[in-house]
C-alpha positions in Angstrom: 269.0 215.6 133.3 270.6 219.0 133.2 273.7 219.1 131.5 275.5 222.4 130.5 272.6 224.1 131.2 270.3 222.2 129.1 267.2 220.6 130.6 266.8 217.0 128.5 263.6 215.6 129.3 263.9 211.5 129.9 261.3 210.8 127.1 258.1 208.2 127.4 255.6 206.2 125.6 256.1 207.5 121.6 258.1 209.7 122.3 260.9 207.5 123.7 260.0 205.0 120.6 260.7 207.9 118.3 264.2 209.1 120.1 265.7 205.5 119.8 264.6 205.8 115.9 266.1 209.2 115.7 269.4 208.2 117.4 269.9 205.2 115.2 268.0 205.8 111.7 268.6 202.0 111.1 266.0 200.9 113.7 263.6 203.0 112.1 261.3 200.4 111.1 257.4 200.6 110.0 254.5 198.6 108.7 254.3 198.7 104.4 250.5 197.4 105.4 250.9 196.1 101.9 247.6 193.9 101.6 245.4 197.7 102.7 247.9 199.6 100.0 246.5 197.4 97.8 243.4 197.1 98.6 242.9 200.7 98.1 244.6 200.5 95.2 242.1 198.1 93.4 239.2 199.7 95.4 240.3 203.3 93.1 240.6 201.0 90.0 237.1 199.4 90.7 235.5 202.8 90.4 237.6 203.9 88.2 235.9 201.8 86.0 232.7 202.0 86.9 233.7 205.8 86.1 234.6 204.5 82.8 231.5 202.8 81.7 229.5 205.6 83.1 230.8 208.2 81.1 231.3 206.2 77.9 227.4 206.1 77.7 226.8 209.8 78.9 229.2 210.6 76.0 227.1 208.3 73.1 223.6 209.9 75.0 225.3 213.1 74.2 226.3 213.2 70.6 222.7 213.0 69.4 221.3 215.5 71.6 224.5 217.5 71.9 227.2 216.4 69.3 229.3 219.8 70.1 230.2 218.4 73.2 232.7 215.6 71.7 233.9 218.7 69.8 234.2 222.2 71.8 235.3 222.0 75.4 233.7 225.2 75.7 230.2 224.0 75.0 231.1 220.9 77.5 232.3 223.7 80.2 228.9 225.6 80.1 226.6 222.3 79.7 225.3 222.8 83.6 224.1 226.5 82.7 221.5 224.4 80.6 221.2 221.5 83.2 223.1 219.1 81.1 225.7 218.8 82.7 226.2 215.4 83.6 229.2 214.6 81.1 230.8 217.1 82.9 230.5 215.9 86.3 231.2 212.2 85.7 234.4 214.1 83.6 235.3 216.2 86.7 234.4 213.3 89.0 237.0 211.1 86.9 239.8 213.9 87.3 239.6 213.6 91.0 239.3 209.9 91.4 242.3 209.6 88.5 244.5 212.0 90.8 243.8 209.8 93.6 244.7 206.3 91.8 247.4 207.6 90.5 248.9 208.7 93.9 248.4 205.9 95.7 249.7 203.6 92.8 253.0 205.7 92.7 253.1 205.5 96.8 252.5 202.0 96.4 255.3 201.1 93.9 258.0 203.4 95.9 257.0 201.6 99.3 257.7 198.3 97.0 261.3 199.5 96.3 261.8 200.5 100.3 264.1 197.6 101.3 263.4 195.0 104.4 265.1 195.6 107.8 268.4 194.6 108.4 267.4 191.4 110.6 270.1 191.9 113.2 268.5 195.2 113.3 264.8 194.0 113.9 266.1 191.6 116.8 267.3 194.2 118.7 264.1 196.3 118.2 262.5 193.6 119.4 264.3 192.9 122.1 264.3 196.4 123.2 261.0 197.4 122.9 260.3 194.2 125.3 262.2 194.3 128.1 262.3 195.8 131.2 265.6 196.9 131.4 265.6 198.6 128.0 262.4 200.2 126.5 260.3 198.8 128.8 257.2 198.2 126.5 256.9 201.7 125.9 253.9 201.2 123.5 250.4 200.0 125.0 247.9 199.7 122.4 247.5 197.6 119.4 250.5 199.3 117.7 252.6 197.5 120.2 252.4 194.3 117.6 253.1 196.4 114.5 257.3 194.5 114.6 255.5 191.0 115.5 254.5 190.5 112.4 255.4 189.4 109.3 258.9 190.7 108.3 258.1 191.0 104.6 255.7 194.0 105.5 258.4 195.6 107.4 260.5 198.5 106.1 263.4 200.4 106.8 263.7 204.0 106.2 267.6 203.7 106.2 268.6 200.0 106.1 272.3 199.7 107.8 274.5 198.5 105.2 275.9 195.2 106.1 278.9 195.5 103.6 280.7 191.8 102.3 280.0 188.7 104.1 282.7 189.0 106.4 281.6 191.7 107.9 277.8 191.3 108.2 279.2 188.0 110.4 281.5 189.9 112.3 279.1 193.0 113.0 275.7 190.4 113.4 277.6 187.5 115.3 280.5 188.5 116.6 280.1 191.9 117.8 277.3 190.6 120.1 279.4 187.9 121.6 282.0 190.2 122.4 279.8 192.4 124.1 278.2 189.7 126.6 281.5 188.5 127.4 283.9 191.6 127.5 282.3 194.5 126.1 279.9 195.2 128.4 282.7 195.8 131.2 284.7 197.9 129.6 282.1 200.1 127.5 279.1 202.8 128.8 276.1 202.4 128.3 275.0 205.0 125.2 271.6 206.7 126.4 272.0 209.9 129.4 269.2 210.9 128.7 267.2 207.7 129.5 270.0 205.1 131.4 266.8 202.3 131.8 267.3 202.1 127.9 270.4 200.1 128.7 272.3 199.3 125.7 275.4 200.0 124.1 276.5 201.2 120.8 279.6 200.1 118.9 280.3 202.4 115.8 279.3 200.8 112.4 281.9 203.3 111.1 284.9 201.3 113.1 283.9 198.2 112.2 284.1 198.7 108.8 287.2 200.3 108.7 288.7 197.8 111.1 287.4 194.9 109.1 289.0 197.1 106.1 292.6 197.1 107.6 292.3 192.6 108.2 290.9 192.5 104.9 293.7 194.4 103.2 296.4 192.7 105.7 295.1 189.2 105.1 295.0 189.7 101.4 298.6 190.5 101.7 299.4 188.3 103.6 298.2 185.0 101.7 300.5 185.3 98.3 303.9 185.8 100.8 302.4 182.8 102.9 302.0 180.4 99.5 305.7 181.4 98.6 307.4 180.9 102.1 305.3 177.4 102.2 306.5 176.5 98.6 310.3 177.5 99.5 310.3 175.1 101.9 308.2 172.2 100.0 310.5 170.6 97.0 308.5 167.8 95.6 306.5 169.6 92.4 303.3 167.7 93.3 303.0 169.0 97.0 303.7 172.5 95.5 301.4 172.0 92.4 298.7 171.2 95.6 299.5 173.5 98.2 299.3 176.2 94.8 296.3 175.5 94.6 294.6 175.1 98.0 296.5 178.9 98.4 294.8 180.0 95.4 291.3 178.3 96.4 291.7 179.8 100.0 292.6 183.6 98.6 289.7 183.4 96.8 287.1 182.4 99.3 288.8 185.3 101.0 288.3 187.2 98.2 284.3 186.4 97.9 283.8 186.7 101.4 285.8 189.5 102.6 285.0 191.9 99.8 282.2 193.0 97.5 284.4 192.1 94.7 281.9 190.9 91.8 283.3 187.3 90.2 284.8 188.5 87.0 287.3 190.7 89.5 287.8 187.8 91.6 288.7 185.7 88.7 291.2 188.1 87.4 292.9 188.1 90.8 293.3 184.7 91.3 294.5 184.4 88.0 297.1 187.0 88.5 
């Protein structure tokens, strides 16, 4: 597709995996392979401590033919000019392994922290990388399983931020429904430079702030809702009940509409 004088190659095979990911960072999704990570892992400790037990009887073989090994590195440096050297190698050997234990134990625990697709998320990825009308099974070898799988050794390298429970519902259920029924007449599809991809792409950014604006105008709304109610009601046990159904109602509202912890929902309800 040429468009203002730029050539945009339609994109196949990895390469059209890796556009999708670019495009939307939130379908980024990869394998932890957290059983191999660590399996290395104890593989490094294994001979780590074979390493150990190795050296710990080079060193007591040592101090009673050379005992100014345990006490001048220097001497220990220049033990292979006099072929005893050994210490030294199982040393050096330990260095190297160490470096190599140590980096895969610090990959291992930051790839723990990494955080789990969103699931909405992994659906679609799913979905897309299946079907014919989308990406159109753009990956052919074994790799092509690597979102089968389990989801607790999937991660995402930037998990889309589902916000309060109100919105993750109206973003994961509702979003989707409105697409199948009016959406998908009324909004383009989102990919020029490859239209089989077909699928559209509603702003996370619009959501929010739309479910924002309902959230504040609902809040607002239920306090001068209970009063007009009461004004009208005059027997003190309907309003004693209607009080609190508002104040029960406001604060599921509350809980579900915001990421308001529960010591600040309490002190608004209590207010």
């Amino acid at each position: 597709m040429e468009e203002k004088g730029v050539i945009e190659e339609k994109k196949v095979g990895y390469a059209k995996v890796a556009n999708i990911m670019a495009l939307h960072p939130e379908l980024a999704i990869f394998r932890r392979f957290s059983m191999l990570n660590i399996q290395r892992v104890l593989h490094l400790q294994a001979e780590l401590m074979d390493l150990e037990i190795e050296l710990k009887k080079q060193v007591d073989a040592d101090l009673i033919k050379h005992p100014r090994y345990a006490e001048d590195w220097w001497f220990l440096r220049r033990s292979g000019d006099h072929g005893d050297g050994e210490q030294l190698r199982i040393l050096l050997e330990v260095g190297a392994k160490l470096k190599e234990y140590n980096d895969h134990l610090y990959q291992l625990t930051l790839l723990s922290r990494v955080e789990r697709p969103n699931g909405y998320d992994l659906r679609f990825l799913r979905e897309w990388l299946g079907r014919a009308d989308m990406g159109g099974g753009p990956l052919t070898g074994a790799d092509m399983y690597a979102w089968r799988g389990e989801e607790e050794d999937l991660i995402a390298v930037r998990r889309r931020q589902g916000g309060d429970i109100l919105t993750r519902w109206f973003t994961n259920v509702f979003v989707p429904c409105w697409h199948r029924t009016v959406g998908k007449r009324i909004k383009k599809r989102s990919s020029p430079i490859n239209p089989q991809d077909n699928f559209t792409n509603y702003s996370d950014t619009h959501v929010h702030r739309l479910m924002g604006v309902l959230g504040t105008i609902i809040s607002s709304l239920l306090p001068i809702s209970a009063i007009i109610v009461l004004y009208f009601v005059s027997s003190m046990t309907a309003r004693l009940g209607i009080t609190a159904a508002f104040t029960v109602v406001f604060s599921v509202f509350l809980t579900l509409g915001t990421q308001a912890r529960r010591v600040e929902v309490f002190a608004a309800t209590a207010a």
